[in-house]
C-alpha positions as CSV (number, residue, x, y, z in Angstrom):
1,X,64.8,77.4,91.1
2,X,64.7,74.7,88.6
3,X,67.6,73.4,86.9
4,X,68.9,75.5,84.1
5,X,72.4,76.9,83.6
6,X,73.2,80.1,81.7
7,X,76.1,81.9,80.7
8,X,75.7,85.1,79.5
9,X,78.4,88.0,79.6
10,X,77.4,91.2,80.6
11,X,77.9,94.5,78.3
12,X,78.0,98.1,79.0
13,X,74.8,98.3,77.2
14,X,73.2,95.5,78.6
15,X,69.4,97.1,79.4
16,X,67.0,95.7,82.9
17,X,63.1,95.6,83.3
18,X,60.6,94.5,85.7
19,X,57.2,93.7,84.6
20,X,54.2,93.1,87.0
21,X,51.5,90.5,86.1
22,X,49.2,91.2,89.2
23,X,46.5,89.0,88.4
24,X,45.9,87.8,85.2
25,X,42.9,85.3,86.2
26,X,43.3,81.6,87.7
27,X,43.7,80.4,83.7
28,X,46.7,82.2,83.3
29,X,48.6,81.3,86.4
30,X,47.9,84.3,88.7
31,X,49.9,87.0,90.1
32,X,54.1,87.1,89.5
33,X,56.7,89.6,88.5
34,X,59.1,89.0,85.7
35,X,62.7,90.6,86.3
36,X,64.5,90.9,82.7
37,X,68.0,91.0,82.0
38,X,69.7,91.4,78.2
39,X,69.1,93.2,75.3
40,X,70.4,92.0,71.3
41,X,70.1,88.5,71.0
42,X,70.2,86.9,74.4
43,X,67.9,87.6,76.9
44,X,67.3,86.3,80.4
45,X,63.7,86.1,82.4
46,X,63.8,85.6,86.0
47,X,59.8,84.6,86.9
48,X,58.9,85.7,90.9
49,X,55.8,84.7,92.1
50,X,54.4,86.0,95.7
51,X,56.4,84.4,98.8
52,X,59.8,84.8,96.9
53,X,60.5,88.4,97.5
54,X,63.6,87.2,99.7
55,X,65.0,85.8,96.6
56,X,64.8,88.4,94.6
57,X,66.5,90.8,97.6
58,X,69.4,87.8,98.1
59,X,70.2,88.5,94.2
60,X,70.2,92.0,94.2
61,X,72.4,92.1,97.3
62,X,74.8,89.3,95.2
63,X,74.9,91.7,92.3
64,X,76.1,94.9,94.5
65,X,78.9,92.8,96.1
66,X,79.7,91.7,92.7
67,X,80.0,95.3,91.3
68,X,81.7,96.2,94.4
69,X,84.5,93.5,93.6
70,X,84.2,94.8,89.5
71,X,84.9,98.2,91.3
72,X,87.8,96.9,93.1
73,X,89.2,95.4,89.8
74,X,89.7,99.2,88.4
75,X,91.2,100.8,91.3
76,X,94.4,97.8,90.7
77,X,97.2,98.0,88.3
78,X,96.5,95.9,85.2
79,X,99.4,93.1,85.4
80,X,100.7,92.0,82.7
81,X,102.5,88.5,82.6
């Protein structure tokens, strides 16, 4: 991954795509997916090519522990200090 850090806080409403480029010629860079996160006024475009598959299936399995933790948050008590 180059370097580039975002920030972006996730909403209910916040919408996913995939989009599949399978080969769009040797001009235009060839074959890659494009994994799209946001929706309103920030948006966030992960670019696979072929040979990163394992990246893509590291990030999804980070994002179900994550939701697994977010989970875990509403099954506590809220404290309040």
């Amino acid at each position: 991954m180059n370097d580039l850090t975002i920030t972006a806080h996730l909403e209910p409403d916040t919408r996913t795509r995939v989009a599949c480029f399978p080969d769009m010629g040797a001009d235009s860079g060839g074959r890659f997916v494009t994994l799209r996160i946001g929706g309103g006024s920030v948006e966030i475009a992960l670019i696979a090519i072929p040979g990163t598959a394992e990246v893509l299936r590291a990030l999804a399995t980070a994002a179900s522990e994550a939701a697994g933790e977010l989970d875990s948050m509403t099954a506590l008590p809220e404290v309040i200090a």
